[in-house]
C-alpha positions, 0 to 999 in steps of 0.5 A, spaced: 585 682 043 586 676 047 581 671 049 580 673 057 579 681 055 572 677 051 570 674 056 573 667 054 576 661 058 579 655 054 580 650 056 586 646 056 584 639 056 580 640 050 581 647 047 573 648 048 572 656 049 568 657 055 564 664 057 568 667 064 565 667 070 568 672 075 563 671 080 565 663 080 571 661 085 572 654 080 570 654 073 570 647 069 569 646 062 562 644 059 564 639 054 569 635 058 569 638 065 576 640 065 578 645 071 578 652 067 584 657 069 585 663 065 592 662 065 597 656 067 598 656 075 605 657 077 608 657 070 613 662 071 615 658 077 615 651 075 618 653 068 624 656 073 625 650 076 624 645 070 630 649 066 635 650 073 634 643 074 635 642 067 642 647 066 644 643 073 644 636 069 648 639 063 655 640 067 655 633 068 653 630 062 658 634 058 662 633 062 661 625 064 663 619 058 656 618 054 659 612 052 664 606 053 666 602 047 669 595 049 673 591 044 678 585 045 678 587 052 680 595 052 675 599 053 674 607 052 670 612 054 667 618 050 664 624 053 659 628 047 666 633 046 670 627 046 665 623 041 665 629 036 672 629 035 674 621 034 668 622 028 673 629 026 678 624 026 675 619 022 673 624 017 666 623 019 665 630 018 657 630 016 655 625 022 660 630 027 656 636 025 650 633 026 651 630 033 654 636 035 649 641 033 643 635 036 648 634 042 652 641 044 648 647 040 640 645 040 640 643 049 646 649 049 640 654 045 634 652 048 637 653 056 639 660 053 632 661 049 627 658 054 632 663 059 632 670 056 623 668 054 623 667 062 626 673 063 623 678 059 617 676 059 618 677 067 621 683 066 618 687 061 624 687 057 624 691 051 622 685 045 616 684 041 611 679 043 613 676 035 620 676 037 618 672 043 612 668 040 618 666 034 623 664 040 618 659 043 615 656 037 623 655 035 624 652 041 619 648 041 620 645 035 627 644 035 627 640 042 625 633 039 632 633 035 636 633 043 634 625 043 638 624 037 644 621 041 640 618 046 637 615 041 643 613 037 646 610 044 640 605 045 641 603 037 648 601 039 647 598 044 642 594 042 645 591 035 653 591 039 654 586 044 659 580 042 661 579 049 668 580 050 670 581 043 666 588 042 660 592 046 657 598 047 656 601 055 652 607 056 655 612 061 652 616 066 653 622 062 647 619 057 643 619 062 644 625 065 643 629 058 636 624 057 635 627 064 637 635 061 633 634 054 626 632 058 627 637 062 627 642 057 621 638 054 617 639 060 620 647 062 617 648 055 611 645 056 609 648 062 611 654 060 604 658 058 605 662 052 599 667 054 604 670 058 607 673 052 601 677 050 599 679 057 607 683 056 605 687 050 606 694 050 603 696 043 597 695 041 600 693 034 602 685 038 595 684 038 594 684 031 
């Protein structure tokens, strides 16, 4: 049984189960005055807008260099691809497969994943609210290890700078994946996973 068919509203500032009021235009938490909703306004069409702005950005931050590495004068600039491969070549095969899972799979999956989660949920396709419920909390939970690369530009710039003898430059590919992985952050927060039960069509999702 969901909270709403109980007569219950909670509040999404403190968590505080309120009793709900039809016959009230505007409800506000009694513990912390917080507006009560009985779901998240727009959250279908902010989470919409979130993640095309976020798949949007993906294109040239995959595309543009991420970073330049200058060394006696010569510099060369790497895309998160091109990056991967050099580490391949060094024979840094653990560090590769960590940046290309933080870099390519883990933004790549969580476009696709929020997506198909949207869709559904919109169009009552045929998947469980377990199944759904699963892919939101793994999405979830994988979002945080996107900014490993941007984490590991930062570092680099900060500790490599000799002047002209070495340096580390951020590309505009950096910033545009930072902007790629805050957006998916913020798709998966503004979506409000409630949805999800009001799609069931068992009785058996409720349990």
């Amino acid at each position: 049984m969901r909270a709403i068919d109980a007569g219950l509203l909670i509040c999404h500032e403190c968590h505080q189960l309120n009793p709900h009021k039809p016959d009230e235009e505007k409800q506000f938490c009694v513990r912390c005055g917080g507006h009560l909703h009985a779901r998240r306004p727009n959250s279908l069409a902010r989470t919409w807008a979130l993640l095309i702005s976020a798949a949007l950005l993906y294109i040239p931050a995959n595309l543009l260099p991420i970073m330049t590495v200058n060394s006696l004068g010569k510099g060369q600039s790497d895309t998160i691809m091109s990056g991967v491969i050099e580490l391949v070549n060094y024979g840094m095969l653990p560090i590769a497969a960590v940046v290309f899972i933080a870099s390519i799979l883990v933004p790549t999956f969580k476009l696709v994943g929020i997506a198909l989660l949207l869709y559904s949920v919109q169009r009552h396709q045929p998947m469980s609210a377990r199944q759904r419920v699963l892919m939101y909390r793994f999405i979830e939970w994988i979002g945080r290890w996107s900014m490993l690369d941007i984490f590991v530009i930062a570092i680099l710039v900060a500790v490599v700078n000799f002047g002209s003898l070495a340096s580390i430059v951020p590309g505009y590919g950096a910033t545009a994946f930072a902007s790629v992985v805050v957006l998916t952050m913020l798709a998966a927060l503004t979506f409000d996973p409630r949805l999800i039960w009001d799609n069931t069509k068992s009785d058996d999702d409720h349990e």
